[in-house]
C-alpha positions as CSV (number, residue, x, y, z in Angstrom):
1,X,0.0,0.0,0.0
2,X,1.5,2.9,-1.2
3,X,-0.3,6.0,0.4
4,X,0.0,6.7,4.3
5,X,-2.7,5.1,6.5
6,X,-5.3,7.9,8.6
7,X,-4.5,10.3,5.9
8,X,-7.8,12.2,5.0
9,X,-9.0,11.6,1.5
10,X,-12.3,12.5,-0.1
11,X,-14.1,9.9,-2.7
12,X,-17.4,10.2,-4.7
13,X,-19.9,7.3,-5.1
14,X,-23.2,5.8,-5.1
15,X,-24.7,4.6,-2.3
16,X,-24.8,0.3,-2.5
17,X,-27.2,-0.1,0.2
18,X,-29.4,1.6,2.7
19,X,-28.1,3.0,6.3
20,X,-28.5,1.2,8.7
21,X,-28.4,3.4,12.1
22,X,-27.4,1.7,15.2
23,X,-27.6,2.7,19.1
24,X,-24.3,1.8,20.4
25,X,-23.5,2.0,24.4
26,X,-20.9,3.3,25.7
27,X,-21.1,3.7,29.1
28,X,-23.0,2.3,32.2
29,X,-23.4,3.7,35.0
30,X,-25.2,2.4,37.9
31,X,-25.6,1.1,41.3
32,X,-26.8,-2.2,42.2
33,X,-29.4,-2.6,45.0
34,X,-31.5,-5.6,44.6
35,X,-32.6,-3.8,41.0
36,X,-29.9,-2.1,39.4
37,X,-30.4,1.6,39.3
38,X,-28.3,3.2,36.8
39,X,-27.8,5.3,33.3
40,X,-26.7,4.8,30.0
41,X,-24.9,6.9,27.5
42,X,-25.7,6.3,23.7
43,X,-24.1,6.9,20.3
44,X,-25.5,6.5,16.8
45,X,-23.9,4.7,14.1
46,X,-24.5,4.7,10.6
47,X,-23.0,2.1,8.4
48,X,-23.6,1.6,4.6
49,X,-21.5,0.9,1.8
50,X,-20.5,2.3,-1.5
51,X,-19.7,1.3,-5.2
52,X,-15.9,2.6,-5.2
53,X,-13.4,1.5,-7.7
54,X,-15.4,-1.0,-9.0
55,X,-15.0,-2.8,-4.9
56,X,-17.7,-2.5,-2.1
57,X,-16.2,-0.1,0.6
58,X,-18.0,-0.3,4.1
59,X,-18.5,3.4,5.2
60,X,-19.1,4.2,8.8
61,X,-20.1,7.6,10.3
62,X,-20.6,8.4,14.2
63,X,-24.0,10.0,14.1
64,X,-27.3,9.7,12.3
65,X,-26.6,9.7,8.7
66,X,-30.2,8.1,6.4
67,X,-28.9,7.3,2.9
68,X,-30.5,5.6,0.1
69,X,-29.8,3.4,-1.9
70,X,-28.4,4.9,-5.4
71,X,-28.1,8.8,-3.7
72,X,-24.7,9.9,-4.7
73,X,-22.6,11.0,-2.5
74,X,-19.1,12.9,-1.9
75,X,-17.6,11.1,1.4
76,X,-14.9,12.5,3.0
77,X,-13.1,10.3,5.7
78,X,-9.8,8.1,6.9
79,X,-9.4,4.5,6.0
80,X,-8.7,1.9,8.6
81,X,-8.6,-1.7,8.9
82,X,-12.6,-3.1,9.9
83,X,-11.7,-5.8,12.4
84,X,-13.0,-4.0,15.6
85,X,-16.5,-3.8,13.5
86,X,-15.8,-7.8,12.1
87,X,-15.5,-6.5,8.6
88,X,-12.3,-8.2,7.1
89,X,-10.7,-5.5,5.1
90,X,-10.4,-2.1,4.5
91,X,-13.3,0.2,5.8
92,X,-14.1,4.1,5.7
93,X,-14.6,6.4,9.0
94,X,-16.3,9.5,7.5
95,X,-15.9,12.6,8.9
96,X,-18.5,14.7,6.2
97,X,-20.7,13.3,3.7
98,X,-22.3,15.3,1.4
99,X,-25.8,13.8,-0.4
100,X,-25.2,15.9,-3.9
101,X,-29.1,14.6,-5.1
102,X,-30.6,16.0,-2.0
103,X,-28.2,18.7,-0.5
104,X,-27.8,17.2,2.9
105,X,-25.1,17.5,4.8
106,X,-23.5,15.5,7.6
107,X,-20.0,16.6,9.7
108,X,-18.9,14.9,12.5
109,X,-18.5,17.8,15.2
């Protein structure tokens, strides 16, 4: 591989399948008194994948993000290895995407 790893890059593609958007925990919280009295603190997760370089590329994006099928989009975002997700290969972590058929816009604050 020729080009440095976590180096930004931005690609443009068609959406491959719909998001899915996950609630992921992160933190518990809580005290245990016969019932467990506690709190939880969620994230969102949206994970789809793209048509890029004629090779399915997982995207995932910390936040809500809905994307359709076939909406073209211009992802900008880091490449890392997917094994913490159980993808085997390469995946995407986008920071921005930008739907160019409906205007949307999604940064990761």
């Amino acid at each position: 591989m020729n080009r440095k790893m976590y180096e930004e890059e931005t690609i443009e593609a068609y959406a491959s399948t719909d998001s899915n958007i996950v609630n992921k925990v992160t933190f518990f919280l809580g005290i245990p008194l016969i019932i467990v009295f506690g709190w939880l603190n969620n994230k969102y997760m949206s994970i789809f994948s793209v048509e890029h370089n004629e090779h399915r590329l997982v995207i995932v994006y910390h936040g809500i993000c809905p994307v359709v099928k076939s909406d073209r989009l211009r992802i900008t975002g880091v490449m890392t290895y997917g094994g913490k997700l159980g993808i085997y290969g390469m995946v995407m972590q986008a920071i921005t995407i930008e739907n160019i058929d409906t205007g949307d816009i999604y940064e990761k604050v």
